[in-house]
N, CA, C and O atoms as a Maestro MAE file, in Angstrom:
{
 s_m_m2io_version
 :::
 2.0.0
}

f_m_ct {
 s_m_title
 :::
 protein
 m_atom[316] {
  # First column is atom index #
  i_m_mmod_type
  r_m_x_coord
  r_m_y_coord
  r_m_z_coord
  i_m_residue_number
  s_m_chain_name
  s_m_pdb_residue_name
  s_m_pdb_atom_name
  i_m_atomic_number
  :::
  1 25 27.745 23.326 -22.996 1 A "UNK " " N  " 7
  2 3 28.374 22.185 -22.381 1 A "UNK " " CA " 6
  3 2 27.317 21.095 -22.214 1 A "UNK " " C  " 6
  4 15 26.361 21.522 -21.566 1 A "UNK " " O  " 8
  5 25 27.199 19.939 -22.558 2 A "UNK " " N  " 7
  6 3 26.740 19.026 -22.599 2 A "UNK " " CA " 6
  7 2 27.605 17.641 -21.659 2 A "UNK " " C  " 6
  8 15 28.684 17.084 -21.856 2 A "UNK " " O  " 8
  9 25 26.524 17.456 -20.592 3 A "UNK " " N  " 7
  10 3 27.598 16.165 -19.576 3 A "UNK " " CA " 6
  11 2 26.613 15.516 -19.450 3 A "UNK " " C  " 6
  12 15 25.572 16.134 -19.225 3 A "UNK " " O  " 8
  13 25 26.573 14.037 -19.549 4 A "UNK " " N  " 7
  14 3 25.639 12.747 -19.144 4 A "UNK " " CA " 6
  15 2 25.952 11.839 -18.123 4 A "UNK " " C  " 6
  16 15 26.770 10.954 -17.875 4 A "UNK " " O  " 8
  17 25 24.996 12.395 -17.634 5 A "UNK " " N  " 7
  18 3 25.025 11.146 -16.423 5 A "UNK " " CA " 6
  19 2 24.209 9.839 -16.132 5 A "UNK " " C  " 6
  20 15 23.180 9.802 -16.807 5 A "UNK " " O  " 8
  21 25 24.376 8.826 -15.364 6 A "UNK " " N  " 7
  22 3 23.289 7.609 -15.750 6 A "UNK " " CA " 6
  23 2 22.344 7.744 -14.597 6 A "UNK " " C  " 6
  24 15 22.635 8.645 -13.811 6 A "UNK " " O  " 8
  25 25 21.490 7.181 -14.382 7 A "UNK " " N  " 7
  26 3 20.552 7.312 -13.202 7 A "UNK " " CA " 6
  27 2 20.805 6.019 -12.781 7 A "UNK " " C  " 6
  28 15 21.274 5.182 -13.552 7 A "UNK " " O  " 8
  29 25 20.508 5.758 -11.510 8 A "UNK " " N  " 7
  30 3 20.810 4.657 -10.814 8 A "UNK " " CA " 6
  31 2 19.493 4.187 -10.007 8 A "UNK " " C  " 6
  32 15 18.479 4.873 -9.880 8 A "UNK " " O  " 8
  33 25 19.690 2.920 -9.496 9 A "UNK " " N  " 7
  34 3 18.643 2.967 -8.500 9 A "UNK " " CA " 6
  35 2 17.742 3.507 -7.634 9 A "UNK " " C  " 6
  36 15 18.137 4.176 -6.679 9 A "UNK " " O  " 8
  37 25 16.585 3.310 -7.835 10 A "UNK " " N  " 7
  38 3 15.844 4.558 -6.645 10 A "UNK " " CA " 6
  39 2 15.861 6.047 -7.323 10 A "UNK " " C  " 6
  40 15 15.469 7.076 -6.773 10 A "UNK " " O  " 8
  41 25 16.538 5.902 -8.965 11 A "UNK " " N  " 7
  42 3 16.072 7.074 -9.797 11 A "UNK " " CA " 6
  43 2 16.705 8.488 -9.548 11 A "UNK " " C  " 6
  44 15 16.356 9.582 -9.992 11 A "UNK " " O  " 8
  45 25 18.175 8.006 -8.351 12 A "UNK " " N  " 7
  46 3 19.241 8.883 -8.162 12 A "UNK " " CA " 6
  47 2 20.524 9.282 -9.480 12 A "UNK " " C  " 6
  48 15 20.740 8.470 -10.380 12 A "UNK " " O  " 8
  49 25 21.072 10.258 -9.420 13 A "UNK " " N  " 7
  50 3 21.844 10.780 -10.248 13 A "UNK " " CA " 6
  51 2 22.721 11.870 -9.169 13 A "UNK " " C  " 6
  52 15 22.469 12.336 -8.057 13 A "UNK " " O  " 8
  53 25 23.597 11.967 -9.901 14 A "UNK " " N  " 7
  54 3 25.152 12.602 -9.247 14 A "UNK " " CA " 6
  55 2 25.351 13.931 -10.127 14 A "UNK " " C  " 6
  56 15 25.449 13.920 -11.354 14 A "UNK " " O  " 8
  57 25 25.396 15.094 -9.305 15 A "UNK " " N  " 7
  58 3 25.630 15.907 -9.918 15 A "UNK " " CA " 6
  59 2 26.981 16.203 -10.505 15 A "UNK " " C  " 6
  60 15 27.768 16.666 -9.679 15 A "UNK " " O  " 8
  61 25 27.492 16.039 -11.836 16 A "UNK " " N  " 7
  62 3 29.188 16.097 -12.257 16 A "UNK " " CA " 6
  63 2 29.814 17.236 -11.971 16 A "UNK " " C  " 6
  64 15 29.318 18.324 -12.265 16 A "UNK " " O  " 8
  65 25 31.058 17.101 -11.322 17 A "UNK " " N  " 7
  66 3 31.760 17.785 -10.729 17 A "UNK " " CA " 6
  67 2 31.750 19.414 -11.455 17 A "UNK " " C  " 6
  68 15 31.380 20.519 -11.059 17 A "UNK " " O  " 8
  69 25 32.292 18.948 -12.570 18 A "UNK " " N  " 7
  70 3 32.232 19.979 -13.388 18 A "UNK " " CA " 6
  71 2 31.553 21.042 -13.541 18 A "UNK " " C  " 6
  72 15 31.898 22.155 -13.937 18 A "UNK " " O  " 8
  73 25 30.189 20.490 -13.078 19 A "UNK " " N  " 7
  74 3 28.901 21.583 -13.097 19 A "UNK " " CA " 6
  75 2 28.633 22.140 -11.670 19 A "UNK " " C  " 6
  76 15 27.980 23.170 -11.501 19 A "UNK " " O  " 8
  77 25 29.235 21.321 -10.516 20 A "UNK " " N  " 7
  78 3 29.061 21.672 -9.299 20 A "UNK " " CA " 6
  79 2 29.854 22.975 -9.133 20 A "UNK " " C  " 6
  80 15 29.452 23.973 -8.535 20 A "UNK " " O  " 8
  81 25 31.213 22.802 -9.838 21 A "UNK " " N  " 7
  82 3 32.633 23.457 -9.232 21 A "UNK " " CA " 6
  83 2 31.618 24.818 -10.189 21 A "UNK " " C  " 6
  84 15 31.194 25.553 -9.297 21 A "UNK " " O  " 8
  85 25 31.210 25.268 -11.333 22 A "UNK " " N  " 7
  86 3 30.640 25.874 -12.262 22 A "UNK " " CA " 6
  87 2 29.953 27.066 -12.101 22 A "UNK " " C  " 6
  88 15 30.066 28.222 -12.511 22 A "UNK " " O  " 8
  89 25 28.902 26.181 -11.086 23 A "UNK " " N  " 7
  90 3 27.748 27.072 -10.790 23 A "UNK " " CA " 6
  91 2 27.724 26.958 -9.366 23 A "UNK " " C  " 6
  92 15 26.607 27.073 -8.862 23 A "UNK " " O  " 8
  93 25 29.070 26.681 -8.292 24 A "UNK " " N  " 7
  94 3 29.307 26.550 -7.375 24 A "UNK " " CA " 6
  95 2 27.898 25.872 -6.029 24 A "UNK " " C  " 6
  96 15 27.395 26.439 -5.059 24 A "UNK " " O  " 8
  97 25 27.673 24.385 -6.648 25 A "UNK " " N  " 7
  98 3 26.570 24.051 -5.905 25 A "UNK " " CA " 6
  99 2 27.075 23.420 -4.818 25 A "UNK " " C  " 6
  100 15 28.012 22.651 -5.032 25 A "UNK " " O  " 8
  101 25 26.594 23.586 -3.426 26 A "UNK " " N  " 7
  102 3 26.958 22.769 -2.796 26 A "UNK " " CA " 6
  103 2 25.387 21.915 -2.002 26 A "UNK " " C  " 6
  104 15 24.177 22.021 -2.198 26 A "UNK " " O  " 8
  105 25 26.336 21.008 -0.976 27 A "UNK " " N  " 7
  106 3 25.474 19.749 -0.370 27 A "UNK " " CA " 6
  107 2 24.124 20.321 0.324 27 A "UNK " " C  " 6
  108 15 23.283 19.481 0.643 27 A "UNK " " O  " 8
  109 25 23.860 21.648 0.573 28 A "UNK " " N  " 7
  110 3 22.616 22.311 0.862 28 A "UNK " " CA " 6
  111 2 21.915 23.112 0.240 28 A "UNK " " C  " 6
  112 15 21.029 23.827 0.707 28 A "UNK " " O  " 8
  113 25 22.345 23.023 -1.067 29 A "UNK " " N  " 7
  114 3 21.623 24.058 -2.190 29 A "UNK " " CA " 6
  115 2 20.057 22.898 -2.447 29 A "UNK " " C  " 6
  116 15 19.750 21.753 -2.114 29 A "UNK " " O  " 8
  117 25 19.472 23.932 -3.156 30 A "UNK " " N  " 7
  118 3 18.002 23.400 -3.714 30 A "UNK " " CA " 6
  119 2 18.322 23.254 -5.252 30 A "UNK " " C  " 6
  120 15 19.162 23.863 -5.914 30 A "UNK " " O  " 8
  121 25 17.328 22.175 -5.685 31 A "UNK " " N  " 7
  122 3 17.348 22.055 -6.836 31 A "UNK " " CA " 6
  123 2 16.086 22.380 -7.418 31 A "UNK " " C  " 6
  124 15 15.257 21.571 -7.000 31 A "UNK " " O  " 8
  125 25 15.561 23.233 -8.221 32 A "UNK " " N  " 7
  126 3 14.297 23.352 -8.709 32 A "UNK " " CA " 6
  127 2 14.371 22.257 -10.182 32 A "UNK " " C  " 6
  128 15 15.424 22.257 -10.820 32 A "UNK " " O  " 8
  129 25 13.355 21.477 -10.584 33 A "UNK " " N  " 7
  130 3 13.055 21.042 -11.934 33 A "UNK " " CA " 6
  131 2 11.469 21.457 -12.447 33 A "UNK " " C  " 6
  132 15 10.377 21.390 -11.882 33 A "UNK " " O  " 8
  133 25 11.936 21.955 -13.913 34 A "UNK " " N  " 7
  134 3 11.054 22.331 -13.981 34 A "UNK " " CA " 6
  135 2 10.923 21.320 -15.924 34 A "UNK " " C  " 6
  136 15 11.764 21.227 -16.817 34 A "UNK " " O  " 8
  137 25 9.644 20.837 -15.832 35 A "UNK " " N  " 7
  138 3 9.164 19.763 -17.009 35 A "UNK " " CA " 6
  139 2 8.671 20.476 -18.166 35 A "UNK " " C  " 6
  140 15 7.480 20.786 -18.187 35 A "UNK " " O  " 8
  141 25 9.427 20.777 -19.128 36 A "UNK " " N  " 7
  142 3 8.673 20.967 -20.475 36 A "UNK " " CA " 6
  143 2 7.907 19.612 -21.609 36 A "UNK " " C  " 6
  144 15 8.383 19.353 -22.715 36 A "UNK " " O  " 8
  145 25 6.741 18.940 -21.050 37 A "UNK " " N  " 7
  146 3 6.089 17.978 -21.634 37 A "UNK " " CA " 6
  147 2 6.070 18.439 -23.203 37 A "UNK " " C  " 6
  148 15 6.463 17.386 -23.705 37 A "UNK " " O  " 8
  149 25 5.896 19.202 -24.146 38 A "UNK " " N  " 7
  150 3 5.584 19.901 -25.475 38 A "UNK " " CA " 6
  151 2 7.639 19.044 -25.843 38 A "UNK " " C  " 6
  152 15 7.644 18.528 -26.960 38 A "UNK " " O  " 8
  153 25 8.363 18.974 -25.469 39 A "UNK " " N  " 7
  154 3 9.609 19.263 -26.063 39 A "UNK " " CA " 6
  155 2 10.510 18.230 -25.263 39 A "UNK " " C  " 6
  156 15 11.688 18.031 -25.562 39 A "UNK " " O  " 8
  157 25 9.791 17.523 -24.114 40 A "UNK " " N  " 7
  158 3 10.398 16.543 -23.470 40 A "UNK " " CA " 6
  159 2 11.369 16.628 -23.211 40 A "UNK " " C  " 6
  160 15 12.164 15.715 -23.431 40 A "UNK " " O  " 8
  161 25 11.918 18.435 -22.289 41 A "UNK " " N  " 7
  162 3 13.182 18.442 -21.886 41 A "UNK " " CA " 6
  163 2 12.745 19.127 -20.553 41 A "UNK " " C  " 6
  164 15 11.775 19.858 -20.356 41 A "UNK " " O  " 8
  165 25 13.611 18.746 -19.778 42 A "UNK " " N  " 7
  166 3 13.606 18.880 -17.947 42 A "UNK " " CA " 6
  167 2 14.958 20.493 -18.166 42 A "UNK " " C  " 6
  168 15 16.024 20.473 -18.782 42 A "UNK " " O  " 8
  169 25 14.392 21.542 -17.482 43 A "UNK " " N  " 7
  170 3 15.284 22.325 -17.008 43 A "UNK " " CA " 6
  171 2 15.422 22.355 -15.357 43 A "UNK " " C  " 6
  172 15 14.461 22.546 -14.612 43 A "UNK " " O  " 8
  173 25 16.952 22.106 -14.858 44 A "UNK " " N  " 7
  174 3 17.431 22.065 -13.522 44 A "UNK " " CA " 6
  175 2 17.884 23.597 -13.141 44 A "UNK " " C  " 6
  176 15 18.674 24.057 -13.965 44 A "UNK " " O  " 8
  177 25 17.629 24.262 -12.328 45 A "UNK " " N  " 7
  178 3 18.242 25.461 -11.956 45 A "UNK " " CA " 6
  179 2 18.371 24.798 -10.289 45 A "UNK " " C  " 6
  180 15 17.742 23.867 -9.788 45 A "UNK " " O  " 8
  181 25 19.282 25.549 -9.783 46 A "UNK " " N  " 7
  182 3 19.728 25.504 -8.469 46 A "UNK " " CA " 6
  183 2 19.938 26.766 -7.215 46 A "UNK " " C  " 6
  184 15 21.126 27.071 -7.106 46 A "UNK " " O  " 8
  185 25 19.430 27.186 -6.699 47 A "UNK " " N  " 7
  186 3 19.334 27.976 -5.337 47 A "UNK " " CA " 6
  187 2 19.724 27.530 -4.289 47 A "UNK " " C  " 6
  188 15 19.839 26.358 -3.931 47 A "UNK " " O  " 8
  189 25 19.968 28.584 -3.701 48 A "UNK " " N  " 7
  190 3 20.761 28.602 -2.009 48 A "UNK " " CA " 6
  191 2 19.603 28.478 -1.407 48 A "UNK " " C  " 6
  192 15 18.516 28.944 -1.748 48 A "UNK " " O  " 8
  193 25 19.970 27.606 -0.180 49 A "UNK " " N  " 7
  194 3 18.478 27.627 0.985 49 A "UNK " " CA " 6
  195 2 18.559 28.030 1.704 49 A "UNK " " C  " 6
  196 15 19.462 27.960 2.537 49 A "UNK " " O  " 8
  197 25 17.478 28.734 1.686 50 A "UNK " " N  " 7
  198 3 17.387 30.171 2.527 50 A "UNK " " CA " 6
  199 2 17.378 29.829 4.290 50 A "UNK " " C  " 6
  200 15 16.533 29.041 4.715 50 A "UNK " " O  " 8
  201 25 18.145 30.331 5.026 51 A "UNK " " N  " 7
  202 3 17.999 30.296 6.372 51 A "UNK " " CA " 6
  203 2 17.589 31.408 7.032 51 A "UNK " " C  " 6
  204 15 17.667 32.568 6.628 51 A "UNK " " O  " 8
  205 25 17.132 31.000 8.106 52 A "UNK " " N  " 7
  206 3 16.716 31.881 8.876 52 A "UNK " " CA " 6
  207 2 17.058 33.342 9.671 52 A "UNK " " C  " 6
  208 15 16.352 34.159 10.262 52 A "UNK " " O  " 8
  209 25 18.544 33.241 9.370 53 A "UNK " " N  " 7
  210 3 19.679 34.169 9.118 53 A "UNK " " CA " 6
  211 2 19.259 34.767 8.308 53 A "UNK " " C  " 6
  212 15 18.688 35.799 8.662 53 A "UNK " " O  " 8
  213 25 19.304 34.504 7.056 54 A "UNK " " N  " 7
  214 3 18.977 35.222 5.589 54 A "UNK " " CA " 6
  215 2 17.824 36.031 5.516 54 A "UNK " " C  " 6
  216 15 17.741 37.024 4.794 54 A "UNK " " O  " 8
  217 25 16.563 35.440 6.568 55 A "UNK " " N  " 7
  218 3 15.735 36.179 6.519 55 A "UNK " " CA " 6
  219 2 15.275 37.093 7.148 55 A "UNK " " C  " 6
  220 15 14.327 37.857 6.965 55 A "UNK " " O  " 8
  221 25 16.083 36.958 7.987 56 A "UNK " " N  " 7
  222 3 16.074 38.385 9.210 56 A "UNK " " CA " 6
  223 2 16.125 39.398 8.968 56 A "UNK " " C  " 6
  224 15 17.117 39.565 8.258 56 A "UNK " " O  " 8
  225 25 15.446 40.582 9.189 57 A "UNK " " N  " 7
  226 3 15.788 41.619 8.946 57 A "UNK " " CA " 6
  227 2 15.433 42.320 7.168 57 A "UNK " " C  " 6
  228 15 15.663 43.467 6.785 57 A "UNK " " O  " 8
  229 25 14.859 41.236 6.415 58 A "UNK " " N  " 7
  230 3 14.476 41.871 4.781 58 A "UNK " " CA " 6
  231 2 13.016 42.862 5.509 58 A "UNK " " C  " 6
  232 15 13.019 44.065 5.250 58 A "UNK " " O  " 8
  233 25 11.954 42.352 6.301 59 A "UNK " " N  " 7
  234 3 11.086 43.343 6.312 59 A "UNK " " CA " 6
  235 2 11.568 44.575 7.689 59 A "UNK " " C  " 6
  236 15 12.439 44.296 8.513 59 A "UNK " " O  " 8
  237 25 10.889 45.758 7.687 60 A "UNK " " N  " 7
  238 3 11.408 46.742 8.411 60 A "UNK " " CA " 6
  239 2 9.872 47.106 8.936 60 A "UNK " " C  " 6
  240 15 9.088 47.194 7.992 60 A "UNK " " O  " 8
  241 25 9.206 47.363 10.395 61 A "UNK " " N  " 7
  242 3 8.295 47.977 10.644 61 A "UNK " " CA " 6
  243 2 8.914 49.116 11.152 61 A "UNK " " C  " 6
  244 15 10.096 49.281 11.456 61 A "UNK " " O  " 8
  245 25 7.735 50.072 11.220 62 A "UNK " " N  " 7
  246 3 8.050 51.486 12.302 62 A "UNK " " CA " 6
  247 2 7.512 51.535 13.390 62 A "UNK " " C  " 6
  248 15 7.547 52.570 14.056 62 A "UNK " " O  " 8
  249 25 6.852 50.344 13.839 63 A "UNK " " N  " 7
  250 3 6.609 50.322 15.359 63 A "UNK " " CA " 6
  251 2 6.747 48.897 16.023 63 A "UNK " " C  " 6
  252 15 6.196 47.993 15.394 63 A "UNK " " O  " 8
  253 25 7.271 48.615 16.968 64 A "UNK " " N  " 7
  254 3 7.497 47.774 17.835 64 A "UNK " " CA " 6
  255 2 5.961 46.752 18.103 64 A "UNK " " C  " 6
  256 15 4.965 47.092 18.743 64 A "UNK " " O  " 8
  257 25 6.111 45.938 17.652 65 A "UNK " " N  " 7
  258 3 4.617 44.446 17.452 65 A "UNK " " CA " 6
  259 2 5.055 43.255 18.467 65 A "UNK " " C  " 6
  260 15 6.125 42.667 18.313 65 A "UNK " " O  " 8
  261 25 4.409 43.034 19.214 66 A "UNK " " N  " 7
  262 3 4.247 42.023 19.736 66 A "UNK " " CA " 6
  263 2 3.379 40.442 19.039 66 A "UNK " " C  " 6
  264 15 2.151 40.411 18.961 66 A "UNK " " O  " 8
  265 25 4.159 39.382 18.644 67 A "UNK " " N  " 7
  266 3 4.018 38.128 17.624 67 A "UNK " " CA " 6
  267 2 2.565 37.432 18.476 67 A "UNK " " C  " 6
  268 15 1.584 36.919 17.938 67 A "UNK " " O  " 8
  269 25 2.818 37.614 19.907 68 A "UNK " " N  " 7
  270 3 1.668 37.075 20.428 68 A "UNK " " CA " 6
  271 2 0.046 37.694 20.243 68 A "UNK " " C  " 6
  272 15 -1.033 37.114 20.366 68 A "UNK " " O  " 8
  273 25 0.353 39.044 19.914 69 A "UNK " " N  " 7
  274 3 -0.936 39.652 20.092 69 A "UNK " " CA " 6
  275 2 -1.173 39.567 18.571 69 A "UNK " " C  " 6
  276 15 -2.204 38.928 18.359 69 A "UNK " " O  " 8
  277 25 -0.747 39.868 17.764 70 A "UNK " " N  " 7
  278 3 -0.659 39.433 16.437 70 A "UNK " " CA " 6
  279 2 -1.639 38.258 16.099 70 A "UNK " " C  " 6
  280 15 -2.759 38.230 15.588 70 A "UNK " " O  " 8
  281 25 -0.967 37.499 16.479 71 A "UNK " " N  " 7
  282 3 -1.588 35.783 16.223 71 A "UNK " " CA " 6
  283 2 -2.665 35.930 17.000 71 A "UNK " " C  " 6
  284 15 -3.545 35.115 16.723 71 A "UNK " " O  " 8
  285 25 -2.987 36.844 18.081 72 A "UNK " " N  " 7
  286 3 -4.419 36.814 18.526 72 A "UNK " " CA " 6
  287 2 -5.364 37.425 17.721 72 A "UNK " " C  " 6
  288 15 -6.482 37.011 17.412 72 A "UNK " " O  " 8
  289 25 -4.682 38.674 17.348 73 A "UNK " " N  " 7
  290 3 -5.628 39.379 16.297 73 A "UNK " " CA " 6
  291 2 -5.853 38.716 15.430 73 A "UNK " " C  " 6
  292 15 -6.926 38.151 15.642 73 A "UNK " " O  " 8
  293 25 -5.260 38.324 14.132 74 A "UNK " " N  " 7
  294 3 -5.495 37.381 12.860 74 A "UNK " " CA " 6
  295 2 -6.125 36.539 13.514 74 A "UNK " " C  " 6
  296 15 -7.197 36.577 12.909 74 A "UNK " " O  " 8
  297 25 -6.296 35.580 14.545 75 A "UNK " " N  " 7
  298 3 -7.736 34.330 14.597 75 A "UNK " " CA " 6
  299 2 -8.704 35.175 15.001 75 A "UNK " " C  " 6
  300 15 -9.660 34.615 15.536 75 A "UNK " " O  " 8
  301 25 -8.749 36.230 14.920 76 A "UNK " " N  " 7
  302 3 -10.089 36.625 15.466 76 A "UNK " " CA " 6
  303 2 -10.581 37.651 14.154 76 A "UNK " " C  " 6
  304 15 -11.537 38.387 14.396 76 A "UNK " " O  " 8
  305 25 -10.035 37.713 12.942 77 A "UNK " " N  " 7
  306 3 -9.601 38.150 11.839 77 A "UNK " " CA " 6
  307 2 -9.410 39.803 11.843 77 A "UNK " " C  " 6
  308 15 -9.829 40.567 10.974 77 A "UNK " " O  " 8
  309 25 -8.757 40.117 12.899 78 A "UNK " " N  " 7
  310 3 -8.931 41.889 13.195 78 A "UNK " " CA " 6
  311 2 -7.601 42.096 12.225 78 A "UNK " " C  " 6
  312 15 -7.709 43.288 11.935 78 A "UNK " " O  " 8
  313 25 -6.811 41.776 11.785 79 A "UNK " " N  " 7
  314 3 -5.908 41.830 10.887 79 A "UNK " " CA " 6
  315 2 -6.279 42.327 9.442 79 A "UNK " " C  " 6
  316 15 -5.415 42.383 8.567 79 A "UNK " " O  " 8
  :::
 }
 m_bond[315] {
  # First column is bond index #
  i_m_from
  i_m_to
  i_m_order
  :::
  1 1 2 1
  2 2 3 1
  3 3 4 2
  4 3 5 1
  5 5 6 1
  6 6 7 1
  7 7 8 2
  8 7 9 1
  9 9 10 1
  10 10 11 1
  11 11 12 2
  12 11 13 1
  13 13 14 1
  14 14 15 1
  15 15 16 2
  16 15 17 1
  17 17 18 1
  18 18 19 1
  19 19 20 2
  20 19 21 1
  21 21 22 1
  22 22 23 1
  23 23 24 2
  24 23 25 1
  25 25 26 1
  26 26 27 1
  27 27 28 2
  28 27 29 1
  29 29 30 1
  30 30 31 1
  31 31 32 2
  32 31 33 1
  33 33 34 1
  34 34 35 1
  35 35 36 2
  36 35 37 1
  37 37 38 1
  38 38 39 1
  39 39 40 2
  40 39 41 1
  41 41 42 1
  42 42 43 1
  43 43 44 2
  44 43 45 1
  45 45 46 1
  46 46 47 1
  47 47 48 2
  48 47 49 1
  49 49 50 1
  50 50 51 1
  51 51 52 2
  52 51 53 1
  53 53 54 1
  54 54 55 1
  55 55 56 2
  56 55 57 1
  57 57 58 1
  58 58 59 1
  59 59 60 2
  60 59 61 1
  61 61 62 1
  62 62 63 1
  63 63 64 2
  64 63 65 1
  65 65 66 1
  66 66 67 1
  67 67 68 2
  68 67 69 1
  69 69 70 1
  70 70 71 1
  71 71 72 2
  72 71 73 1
  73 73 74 1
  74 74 75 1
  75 75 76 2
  76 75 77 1
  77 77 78 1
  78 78 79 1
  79 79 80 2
  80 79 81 1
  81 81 82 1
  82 82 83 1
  83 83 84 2
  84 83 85 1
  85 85 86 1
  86 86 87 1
  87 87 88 2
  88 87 89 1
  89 89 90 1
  90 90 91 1
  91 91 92 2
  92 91 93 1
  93 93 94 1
  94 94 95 1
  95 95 96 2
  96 95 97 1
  97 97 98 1
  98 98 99 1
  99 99 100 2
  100 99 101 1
  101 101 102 1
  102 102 103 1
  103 103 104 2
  104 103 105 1
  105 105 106 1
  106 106 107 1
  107 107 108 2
  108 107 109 1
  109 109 110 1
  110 110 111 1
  111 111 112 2
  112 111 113 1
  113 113 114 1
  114 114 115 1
  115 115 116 2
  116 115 117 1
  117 117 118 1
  118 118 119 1
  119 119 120 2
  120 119 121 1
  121 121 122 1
  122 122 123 1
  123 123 124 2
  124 123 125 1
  125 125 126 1
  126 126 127 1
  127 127 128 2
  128 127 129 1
  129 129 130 1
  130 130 131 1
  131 131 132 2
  132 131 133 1
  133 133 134 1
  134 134 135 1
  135 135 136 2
  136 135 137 1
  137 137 138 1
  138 138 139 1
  139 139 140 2
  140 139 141 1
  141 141 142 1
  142 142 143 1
  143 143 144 2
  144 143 145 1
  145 145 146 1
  146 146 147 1
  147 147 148 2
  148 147 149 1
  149 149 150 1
  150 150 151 1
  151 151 152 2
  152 151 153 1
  153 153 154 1
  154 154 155 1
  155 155 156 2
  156 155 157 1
  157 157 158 1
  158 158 159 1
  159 159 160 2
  160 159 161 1
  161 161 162 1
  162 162 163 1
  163 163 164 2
  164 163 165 1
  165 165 166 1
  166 166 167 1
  167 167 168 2
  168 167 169 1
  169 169 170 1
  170 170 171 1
  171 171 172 2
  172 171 173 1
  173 173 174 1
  174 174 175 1
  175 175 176 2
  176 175 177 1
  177 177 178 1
  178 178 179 1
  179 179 180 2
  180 179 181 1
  181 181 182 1
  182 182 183 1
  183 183 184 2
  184 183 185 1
  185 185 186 1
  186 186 187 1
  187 187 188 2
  188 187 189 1
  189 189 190 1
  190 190 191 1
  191 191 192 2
  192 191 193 1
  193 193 194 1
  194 194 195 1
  195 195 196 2
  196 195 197 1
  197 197 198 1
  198 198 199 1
  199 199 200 2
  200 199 201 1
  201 201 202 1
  202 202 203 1
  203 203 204 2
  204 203 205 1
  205 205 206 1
  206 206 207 1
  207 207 208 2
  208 207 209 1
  209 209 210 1
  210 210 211 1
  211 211 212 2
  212 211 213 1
  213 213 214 1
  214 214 215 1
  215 215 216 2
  216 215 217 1
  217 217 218 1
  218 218 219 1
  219 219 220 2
  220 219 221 1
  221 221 222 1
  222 222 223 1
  223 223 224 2
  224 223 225 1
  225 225 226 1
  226 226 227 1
  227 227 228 2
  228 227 229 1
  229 229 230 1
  230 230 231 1
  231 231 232 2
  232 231 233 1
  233 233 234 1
  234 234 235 1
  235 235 236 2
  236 235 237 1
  237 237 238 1
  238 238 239 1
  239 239 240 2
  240 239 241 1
  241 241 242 1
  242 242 243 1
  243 243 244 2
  244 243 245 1
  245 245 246 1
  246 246 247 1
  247 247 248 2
  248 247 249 1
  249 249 250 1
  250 250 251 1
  251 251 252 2
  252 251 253 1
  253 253 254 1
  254 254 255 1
  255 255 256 2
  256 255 257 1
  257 257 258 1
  258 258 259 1
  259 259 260 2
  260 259 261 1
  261 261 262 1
  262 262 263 1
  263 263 264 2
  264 263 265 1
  265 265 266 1
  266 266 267 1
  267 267 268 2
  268 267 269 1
  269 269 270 1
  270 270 271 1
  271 271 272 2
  272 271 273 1
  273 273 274 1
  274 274 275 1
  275 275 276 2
  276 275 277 1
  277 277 278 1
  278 278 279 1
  279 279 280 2
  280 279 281 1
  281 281 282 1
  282 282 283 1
  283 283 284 2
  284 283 285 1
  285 285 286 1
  286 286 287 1
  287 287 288 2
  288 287 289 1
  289 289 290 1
  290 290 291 1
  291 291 292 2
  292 291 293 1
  293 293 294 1
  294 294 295 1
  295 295 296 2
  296 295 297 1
  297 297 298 1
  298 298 299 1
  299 299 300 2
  300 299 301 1
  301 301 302 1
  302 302 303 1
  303 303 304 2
  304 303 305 1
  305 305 306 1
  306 306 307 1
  307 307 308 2
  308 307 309 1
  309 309 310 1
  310 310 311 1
  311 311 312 2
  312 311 313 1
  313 313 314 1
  314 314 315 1
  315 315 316 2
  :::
 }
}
């Protein structure tokens, strides 16, 4: 699928519906670009932004840490 869009002032562009509804982007997703200079083509991929919700709970300890003593240890580099 091939869709063109124009750039506008201030070097903005509109993402076409088509591709939104597609790859289901919405108004808080991320956009990564990434520049192929050799071939002078831009690849756009798009991600969800991650909240703080989302990140709760991916790591698991087996003992109960206190954040304050933590941050004391690491400046004092006992970490």
């Amino acid at each position: 699928m091939v869709i063109s869009t124009k750039v506008y002032k201030d070097f903005q562009m509109s993402i076409p519906s088509e591709v939104r509804k597609e790859l289901g982007i919405t108004d808080v997703d991320i956009a990564d670009w990434v520049v192929n200079k050799e071939n002078n083509n831009v690849t756009v991929s798009f991600r969800k932004k991650s909240s703080l919700h989302d990140l709760s709970g991916m790591g698991k300890l087996d003992k109960v840490t206190n954040a304050v003593d933590l941050k004391h240890k690491s400046r004092r580099g006992l970490l």
